[in-house]
Each structure stands twice: as structure tokens, then as C-alpha cells.
PDBQT receptor file of N, H, CA, C and O in Angstrom, charges set to zero:
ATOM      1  N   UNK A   1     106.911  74.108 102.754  1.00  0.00    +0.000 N 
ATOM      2  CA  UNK A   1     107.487  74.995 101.767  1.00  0.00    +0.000 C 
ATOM      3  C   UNK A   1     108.091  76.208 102.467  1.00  0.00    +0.000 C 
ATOM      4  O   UNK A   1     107.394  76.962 103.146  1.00  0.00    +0.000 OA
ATOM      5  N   UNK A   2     109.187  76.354 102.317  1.00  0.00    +0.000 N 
ATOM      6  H   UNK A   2     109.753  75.741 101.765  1.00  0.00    +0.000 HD
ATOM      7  CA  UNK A   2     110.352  77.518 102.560  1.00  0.00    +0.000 C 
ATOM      8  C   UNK A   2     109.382  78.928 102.107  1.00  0.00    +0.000 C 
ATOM      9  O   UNK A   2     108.982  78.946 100.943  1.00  0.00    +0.000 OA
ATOM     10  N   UNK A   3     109.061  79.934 102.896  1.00  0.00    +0.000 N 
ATOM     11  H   UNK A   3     109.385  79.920 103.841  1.00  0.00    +0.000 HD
ATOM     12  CA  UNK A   3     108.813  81.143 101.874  1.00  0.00    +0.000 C 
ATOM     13  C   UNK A   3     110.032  81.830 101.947  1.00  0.00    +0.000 C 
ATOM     14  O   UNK A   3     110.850  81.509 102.809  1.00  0.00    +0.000 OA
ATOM     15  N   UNK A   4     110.279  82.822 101.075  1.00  0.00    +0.000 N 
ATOM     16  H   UNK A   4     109.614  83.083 100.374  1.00  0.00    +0.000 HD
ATOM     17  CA  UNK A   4     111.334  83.771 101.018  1.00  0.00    +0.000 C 
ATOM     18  C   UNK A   4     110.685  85.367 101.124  1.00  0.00    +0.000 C 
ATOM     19  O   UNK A   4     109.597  85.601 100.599  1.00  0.00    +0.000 OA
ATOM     20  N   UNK A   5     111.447  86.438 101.848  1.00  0.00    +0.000 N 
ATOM     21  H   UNK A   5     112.331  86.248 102.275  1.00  0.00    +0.000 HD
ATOM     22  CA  UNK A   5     110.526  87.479 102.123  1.00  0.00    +0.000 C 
ATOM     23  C   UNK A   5     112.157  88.784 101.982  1.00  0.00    +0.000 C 
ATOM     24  O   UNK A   5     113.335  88.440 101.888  1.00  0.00    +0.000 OA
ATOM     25  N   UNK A   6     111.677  90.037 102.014  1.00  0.00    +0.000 N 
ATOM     26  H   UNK A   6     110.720  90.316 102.090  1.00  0.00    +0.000 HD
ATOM     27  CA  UNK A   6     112.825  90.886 101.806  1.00  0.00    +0.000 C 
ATOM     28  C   UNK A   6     112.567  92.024 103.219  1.00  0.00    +0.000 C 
ATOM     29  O   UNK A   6     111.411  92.267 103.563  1.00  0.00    +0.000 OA
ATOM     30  N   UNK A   7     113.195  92.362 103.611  1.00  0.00    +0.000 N 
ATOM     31  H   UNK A   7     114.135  92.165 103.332  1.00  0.00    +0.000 HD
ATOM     32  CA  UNK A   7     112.543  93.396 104.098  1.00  0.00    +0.000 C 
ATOM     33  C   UNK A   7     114.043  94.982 103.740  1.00  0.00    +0.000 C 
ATOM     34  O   UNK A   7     115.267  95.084 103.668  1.00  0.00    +0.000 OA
ATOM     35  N   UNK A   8     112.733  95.906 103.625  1.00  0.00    +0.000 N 
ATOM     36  H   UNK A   8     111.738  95.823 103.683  1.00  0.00    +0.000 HD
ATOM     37  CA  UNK A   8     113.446  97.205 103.354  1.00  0.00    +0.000 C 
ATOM     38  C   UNK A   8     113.466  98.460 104.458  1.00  0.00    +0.000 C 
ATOM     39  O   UNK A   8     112.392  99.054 104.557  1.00  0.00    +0.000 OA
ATOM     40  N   UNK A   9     114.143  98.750 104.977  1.00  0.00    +0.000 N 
ATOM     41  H   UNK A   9     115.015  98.268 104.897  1.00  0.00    +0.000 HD
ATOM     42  CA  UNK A   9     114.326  99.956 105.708  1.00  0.00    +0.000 C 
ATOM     43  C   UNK A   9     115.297 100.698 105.665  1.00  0.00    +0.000 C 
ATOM     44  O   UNK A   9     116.397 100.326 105.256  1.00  0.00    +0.000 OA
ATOM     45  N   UNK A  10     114.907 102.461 106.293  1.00  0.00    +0.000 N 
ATOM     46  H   UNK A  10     114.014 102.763 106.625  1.00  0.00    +0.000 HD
ATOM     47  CA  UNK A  10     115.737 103.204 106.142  1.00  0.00    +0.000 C 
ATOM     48  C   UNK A  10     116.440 103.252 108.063  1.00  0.00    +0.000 C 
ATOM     49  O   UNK A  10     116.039 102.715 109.096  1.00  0.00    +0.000 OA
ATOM     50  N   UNK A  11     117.429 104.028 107.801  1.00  0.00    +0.000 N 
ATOM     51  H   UNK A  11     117.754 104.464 106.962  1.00  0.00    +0.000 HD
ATOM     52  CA  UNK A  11     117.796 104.820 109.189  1.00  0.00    +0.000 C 
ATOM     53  C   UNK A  11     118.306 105.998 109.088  1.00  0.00    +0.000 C 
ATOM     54  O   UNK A  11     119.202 106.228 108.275  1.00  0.00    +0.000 OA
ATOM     55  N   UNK A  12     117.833 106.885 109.865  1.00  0.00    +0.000 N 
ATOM     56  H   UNK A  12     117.106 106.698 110.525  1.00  0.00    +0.000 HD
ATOM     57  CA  UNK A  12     117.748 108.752 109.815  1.00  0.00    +0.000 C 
ATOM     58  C   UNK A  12     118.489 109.252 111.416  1.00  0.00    +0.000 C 
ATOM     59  O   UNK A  12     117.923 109.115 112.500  1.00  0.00    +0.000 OA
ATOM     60  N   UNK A  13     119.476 109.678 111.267  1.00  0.00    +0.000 N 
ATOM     61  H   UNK A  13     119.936 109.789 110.386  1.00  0.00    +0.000 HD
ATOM     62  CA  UNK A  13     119.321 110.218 112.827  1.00  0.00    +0.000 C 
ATOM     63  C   UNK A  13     118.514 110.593 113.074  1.00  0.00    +0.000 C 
ATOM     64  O   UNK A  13     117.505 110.414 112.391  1.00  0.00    +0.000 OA
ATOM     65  N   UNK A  14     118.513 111.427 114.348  1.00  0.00    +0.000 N 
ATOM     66  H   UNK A  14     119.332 111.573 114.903  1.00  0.00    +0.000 HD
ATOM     67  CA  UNK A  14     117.306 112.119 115.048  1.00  0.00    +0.000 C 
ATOM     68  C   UNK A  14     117.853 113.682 114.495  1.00  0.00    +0.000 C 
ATOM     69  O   UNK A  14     116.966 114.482 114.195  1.00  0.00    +0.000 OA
ATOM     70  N   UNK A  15     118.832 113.979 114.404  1.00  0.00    +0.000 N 
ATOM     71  H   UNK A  15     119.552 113.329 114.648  1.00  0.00    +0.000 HD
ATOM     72  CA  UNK A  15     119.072 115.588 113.817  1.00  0.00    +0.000 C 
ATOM     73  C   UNK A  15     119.115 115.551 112.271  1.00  0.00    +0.000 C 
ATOM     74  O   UNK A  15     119.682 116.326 111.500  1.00  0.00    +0.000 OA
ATOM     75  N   UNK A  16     118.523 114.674 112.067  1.00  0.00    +0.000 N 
ATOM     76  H   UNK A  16     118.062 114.044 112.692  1.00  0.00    +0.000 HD
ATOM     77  CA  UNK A  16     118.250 114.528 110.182  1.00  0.00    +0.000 C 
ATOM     78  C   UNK A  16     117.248 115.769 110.168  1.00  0.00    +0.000 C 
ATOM     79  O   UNK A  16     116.390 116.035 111.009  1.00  0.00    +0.000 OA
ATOM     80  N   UNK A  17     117.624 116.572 108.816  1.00  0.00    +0.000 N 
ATOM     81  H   UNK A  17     118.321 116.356 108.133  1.00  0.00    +0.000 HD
ATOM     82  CA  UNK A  17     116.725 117.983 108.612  1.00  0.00    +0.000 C 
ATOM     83  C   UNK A  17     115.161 117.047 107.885  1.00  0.00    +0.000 C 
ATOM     84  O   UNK A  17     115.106 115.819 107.808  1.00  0.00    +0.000 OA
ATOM     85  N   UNK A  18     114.440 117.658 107.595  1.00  0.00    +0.000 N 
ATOM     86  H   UNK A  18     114.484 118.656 107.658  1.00  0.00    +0.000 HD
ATOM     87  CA  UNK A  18     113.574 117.409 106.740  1.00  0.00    +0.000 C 
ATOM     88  C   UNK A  18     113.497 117.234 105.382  1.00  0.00    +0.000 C 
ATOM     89  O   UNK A  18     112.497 116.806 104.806  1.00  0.00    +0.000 OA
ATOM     90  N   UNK A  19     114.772 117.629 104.727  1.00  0.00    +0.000 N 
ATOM     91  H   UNK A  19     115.585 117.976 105.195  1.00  0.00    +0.000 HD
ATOM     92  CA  UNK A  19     115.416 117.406 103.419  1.00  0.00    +0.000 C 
ATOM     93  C   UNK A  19     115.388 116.070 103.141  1.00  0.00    +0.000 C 
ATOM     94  O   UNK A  19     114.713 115.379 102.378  1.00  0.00    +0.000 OA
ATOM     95  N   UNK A  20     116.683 115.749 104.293  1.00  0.00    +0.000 N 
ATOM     96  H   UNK A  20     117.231 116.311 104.913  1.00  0.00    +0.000 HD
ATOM     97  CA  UNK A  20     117.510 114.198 104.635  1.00  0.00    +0.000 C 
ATOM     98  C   UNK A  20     115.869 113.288 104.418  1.00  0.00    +0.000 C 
ATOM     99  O   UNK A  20     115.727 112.437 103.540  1.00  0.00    +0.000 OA
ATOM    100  N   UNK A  21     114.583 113.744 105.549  1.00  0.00    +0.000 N 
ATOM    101  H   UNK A  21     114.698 114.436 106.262  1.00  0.00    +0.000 HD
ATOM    102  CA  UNK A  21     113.759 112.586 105.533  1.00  0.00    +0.000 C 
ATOM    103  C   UNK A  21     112.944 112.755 104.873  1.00  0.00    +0.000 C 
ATOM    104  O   UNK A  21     112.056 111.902 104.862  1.00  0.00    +0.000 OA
ATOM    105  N   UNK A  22     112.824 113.988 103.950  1.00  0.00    +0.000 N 
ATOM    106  H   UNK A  22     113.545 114.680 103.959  1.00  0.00    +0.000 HD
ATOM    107  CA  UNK A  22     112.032 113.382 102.200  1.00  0.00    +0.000 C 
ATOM    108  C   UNK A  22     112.467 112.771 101.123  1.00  0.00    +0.000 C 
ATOM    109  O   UNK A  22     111.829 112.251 100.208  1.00  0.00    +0.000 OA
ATOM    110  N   UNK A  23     114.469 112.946 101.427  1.00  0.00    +0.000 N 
ATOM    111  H   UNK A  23     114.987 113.368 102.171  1.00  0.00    +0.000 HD
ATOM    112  CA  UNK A  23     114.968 112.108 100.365  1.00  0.00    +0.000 C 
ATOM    113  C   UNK A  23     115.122 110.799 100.529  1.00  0.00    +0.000 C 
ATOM    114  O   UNK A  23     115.242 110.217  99.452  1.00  0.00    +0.000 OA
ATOM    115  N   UNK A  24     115.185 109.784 101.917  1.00  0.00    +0.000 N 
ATOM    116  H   UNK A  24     115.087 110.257 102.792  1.00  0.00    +0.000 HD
ATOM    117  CA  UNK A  24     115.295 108.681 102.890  1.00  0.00    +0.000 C 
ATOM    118  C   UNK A  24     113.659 108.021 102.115  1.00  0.00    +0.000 C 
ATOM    119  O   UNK A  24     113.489 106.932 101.568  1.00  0.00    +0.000 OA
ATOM    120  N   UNK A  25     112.765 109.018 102.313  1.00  0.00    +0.000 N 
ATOM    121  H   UNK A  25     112.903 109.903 102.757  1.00  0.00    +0.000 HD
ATOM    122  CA  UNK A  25     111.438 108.475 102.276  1.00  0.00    +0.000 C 
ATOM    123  C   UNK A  25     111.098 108.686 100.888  1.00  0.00    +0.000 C 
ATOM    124  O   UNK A  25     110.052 108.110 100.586  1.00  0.00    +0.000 OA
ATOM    125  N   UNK A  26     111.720 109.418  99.810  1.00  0.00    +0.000 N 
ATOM    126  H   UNK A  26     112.570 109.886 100.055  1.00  0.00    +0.000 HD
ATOM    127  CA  UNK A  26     111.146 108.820  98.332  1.00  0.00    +0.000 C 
ATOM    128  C   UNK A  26     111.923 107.979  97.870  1.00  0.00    +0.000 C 
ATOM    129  O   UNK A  26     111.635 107.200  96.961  1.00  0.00    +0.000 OA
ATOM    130  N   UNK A  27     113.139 108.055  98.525  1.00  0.00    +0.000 N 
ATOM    131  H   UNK A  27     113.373 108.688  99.263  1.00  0.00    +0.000 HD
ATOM    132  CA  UNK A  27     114.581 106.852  98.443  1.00  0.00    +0.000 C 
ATOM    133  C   UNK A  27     113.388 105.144  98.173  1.00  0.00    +0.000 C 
ATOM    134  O   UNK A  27     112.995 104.508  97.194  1.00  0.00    +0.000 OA
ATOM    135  N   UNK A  28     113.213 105.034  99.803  1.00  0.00    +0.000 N 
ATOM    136  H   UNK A  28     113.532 105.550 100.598  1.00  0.00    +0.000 HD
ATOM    137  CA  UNK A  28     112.518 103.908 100.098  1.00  0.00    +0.000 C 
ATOM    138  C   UNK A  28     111.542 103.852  99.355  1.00  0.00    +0.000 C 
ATOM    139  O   UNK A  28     111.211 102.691  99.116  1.00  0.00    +0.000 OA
ATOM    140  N   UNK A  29     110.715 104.890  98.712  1.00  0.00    +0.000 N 
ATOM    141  H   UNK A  29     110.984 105.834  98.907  1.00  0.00    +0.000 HD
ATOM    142  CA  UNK A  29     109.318 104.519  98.177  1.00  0.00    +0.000 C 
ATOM    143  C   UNK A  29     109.604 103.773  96.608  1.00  0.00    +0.000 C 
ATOM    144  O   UNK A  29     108.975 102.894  96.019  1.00  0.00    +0.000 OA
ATOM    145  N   UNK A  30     110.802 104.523  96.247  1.00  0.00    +0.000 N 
ATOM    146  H   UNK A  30     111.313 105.237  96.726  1.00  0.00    +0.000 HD
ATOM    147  CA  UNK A  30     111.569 104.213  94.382  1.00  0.00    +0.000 C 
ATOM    148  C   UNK A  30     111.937 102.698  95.264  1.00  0.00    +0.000 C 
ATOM    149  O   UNK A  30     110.920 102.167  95.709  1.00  0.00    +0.000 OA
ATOM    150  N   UNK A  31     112.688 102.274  95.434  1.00  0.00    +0.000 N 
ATOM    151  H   UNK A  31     113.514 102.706  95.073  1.00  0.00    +0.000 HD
ATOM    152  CA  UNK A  31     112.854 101.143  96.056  1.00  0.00    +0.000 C 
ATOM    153  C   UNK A  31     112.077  99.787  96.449  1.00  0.00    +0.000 C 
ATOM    154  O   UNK A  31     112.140  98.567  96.291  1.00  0.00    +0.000 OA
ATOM    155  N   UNK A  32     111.536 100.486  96.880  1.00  0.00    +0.000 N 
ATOM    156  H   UNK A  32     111.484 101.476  97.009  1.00  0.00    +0.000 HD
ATOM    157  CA  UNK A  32     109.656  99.092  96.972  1.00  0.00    +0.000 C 
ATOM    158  C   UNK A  32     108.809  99.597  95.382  1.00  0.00    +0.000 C 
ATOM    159  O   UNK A  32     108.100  98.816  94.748  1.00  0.00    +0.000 OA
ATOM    160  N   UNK A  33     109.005 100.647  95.075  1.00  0.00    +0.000 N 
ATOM    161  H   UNK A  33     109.581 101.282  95.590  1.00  0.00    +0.000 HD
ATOM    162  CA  UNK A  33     108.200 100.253  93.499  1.00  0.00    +0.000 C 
ATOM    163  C   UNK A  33     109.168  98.648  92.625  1.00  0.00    +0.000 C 
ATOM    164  O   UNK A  33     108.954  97.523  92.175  1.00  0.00    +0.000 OA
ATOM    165  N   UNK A  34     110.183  99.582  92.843  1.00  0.00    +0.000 N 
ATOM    166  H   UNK A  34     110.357 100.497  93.209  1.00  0.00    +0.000 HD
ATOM    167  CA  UNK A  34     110.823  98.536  91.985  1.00  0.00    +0.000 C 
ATOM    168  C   UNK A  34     111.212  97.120  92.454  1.00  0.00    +0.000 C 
ATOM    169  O   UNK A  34     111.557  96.161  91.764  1.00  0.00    +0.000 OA
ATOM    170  N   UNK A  35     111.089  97.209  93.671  1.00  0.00    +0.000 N 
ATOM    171  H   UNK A  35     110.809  97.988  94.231  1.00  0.00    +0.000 HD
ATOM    172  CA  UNK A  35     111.086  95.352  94.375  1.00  0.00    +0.000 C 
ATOM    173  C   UNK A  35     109.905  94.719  93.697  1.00  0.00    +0.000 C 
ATOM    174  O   UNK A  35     109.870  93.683  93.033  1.00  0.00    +0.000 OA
ATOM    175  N   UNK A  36     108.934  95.571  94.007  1.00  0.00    +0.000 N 
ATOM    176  H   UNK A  36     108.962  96.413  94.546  1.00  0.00    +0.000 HD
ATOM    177  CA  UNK A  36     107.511  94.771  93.442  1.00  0.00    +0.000 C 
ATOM    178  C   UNK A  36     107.550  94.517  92.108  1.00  0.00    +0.000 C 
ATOM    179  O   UNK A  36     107.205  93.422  91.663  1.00  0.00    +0.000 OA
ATOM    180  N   UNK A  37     108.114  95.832  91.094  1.00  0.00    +0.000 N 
ATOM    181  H   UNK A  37     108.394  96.721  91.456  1.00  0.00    +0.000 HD
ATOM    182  CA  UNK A  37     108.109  95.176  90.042  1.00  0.00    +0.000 C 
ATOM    183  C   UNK A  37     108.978  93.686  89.970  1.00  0.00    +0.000 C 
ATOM    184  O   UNK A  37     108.580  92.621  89.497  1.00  0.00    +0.000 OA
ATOM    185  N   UNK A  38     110.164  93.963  90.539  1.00  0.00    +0.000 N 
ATOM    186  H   UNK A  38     110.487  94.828  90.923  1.00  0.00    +0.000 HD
ATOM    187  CA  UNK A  38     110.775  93.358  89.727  1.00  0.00    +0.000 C 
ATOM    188  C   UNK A  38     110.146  91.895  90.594  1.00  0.00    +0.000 C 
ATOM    189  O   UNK A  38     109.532  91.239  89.752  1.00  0.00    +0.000 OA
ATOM    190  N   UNK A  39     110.106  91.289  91.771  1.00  0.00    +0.000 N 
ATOM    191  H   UNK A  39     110.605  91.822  92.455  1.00  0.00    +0.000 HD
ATOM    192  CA  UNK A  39     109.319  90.202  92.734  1.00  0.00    +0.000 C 
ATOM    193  C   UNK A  39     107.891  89.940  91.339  1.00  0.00    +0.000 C 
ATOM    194  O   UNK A  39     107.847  88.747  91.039  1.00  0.00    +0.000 OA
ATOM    195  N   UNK A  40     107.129  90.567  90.761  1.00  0.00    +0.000 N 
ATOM    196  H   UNK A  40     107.165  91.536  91.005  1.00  0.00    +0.000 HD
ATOM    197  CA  UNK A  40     105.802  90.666  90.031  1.00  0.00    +0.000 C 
ATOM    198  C   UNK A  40     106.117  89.396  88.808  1.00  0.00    +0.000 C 
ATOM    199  O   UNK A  40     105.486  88.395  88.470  1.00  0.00    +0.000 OA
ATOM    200  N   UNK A  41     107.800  90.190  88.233  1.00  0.00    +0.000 N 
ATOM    201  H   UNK A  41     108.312  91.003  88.508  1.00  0.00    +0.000 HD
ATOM    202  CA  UNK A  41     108.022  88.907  86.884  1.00  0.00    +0.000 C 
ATOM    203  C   UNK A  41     108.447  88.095  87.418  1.00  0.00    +0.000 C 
ATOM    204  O   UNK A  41     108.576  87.140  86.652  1.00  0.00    +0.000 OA
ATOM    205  N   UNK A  42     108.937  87.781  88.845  1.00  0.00    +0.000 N 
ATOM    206  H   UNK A  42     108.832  88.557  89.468  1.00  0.00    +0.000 HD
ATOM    207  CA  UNK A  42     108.999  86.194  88.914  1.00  0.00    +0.000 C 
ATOM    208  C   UNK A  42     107.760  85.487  88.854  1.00  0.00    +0.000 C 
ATOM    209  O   UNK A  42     107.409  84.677  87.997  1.00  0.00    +0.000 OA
ATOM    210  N   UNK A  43     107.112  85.902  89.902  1.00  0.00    +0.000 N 
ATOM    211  H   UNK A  43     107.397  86.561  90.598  1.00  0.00    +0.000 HD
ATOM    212  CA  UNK A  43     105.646  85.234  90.419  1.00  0.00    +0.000 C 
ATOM    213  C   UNK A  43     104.481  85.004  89.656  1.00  0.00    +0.000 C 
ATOM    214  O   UNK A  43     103.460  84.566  90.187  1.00  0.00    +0.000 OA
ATOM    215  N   UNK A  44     104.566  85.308  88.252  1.00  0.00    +0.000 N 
ATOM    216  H   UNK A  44     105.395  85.663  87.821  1.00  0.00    +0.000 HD
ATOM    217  CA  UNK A  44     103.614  84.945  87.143  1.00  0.00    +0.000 C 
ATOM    218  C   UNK A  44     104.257  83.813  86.211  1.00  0.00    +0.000 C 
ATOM    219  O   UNK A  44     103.629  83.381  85.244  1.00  0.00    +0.000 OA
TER     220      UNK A  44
């Protein structure tokens, strides 16, 4: 059996302020909430 998998990442320069990598990092976090949801109604 084939699995299927996603993967999510960000990329930040290195002179990204701390702004840039709290918005990168709640970016990504809204992002995997909603993969899971939405991955959750297939898999039942």
C-alpha cells in the first residue's frame, strides 16, 4: 500500500527581524491546524 504524506515548511532569511519569524511561525502553525483538520474528514 502506497502511503501519501505532505510536508510543510517555511524559509526566513537569516536578516529576517523577529516580526517576519512570528508571522512565518503562526503562518505555519494556522496551516498545520488546518491540514489536520482538513486530512481528519478524510480518514474517518
Amino acid at each position: 500500500q502506497q502511503e501519501e504524506y505532505y510536508i510543510v515548511f517555511g524559509a526566513l532569511s537569516l536578516k529576517s527581524s523577529l516580526e517576519d519569524i512570528l508571522l512565518e511561525i503562526t503562518s505555519l502553525v494556522d496551516n498545520a491546524l488546518d491540514l489536520a483538520e482538513i486530512t481528519e474528514e478524510y480518514s474517518h
